[in-house]
N, C-alpha and C positions, 0 to 999 in steps of 0.2 A: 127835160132836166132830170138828172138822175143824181138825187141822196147818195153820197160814199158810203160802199158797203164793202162785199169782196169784189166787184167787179173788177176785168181788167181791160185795155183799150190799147188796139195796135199803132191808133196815132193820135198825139194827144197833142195841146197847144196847152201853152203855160201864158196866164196873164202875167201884170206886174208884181199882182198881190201871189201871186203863186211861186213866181221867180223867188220873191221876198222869204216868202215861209221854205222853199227847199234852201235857200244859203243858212236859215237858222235851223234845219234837221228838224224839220217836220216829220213824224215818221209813220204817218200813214201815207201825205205824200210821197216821200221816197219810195215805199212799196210799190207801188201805181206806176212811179215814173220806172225802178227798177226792172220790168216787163214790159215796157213800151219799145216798141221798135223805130218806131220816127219821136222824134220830140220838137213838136215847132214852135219856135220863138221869132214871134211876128216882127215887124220892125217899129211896129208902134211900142210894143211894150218895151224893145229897147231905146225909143228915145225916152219913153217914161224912168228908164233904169237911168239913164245915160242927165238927164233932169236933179234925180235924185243925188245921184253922185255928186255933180256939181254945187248942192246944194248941202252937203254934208262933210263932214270932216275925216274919212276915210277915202278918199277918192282912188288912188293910187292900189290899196288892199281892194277894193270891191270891181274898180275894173278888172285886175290879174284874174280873180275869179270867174268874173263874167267872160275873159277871154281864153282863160281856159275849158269851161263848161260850154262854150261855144266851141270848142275844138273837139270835143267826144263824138264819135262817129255817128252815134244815134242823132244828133241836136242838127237840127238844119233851122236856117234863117226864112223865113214864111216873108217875103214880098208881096209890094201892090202891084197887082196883073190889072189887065183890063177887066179880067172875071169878076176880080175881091172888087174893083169901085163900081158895078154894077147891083153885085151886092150889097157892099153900103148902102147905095140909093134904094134899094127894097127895101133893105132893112129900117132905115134909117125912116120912110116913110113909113112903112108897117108899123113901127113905133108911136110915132110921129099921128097914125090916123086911131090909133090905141087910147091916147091919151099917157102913156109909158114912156118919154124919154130917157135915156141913159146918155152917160157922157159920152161925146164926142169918138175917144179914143176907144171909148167899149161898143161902139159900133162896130171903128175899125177890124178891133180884133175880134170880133165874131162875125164878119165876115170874110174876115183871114178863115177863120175856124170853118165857116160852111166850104170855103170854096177849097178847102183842104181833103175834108169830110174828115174831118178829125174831131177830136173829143176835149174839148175845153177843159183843163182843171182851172178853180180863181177859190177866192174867197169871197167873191161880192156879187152876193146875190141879186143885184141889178140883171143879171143877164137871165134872169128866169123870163124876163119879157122878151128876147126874141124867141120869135116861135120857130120852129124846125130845128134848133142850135140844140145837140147833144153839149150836157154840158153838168159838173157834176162842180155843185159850191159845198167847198169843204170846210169846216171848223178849223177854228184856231187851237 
């Protein structure tokens, strides 16, 4: 896990809670994401977006966004391969033989994140327990 400093990261995955804070101009996020070459947006965290929306009174405004920000050349969509549920299943047991649970979906997405080799940004520091996950939990 890596504390946000100046670091930068050629590929990076956006959880929910990260998705959340770049639509409100987070601006140390933006710096970060400003220099990233790949940007992957798992499809976990978009049913988490897609959850959200449905469940809120802007749906209509926060999808446009989301389907725009998913249009920028950088932003590619992160799928379950045969790799990432292999993953899961380590992960999920490494956890699991730890005494560390995390939720479900943040297995998921870190092991989108390992089988990417890419570099986690979120805000919930739950994912300090998987071990090997580059992974930097930022302030609000």
């Amino acid at each position: 896990m890596t504390i946000f400093g100046t670091e930068t990261f050629d590929r990076v995955v956006l959880d929910t809670s990260a998705y959340a804070h770049f639509r409100r101009g987070h601006s140390r996020l933006l710096d970060v994401l400003a220099l990233a070459e790949i940007i992957f947006i798992p499809v976990i965290t978009l049913g988490e977006l897609e959850a959200g929306f449905e469940l809120g009174n802007r749906q209509k405004e926060n999808r446009t966004a989301l389907r725009e920000f998913l249009q920028e050349p950088s932003v590619v969509r992160a799928s379950i391969s045969d790799s990432v549920t292999r993953l899961y299943g380590q992960v999920f047991a490494q956890l699991r033989r730890a005494g560390t649970p995390i939720p479900v979906n943040d297995v998921w997405i870190a092991a989108t994140t390992l089988e990417r080799t890419a570099h986690l940004l979120t805000f919930d520091a739950d994912f300090h327990h998987v071990e090997a996950l580059e992974c930097t939990v930022l302030e609000p």
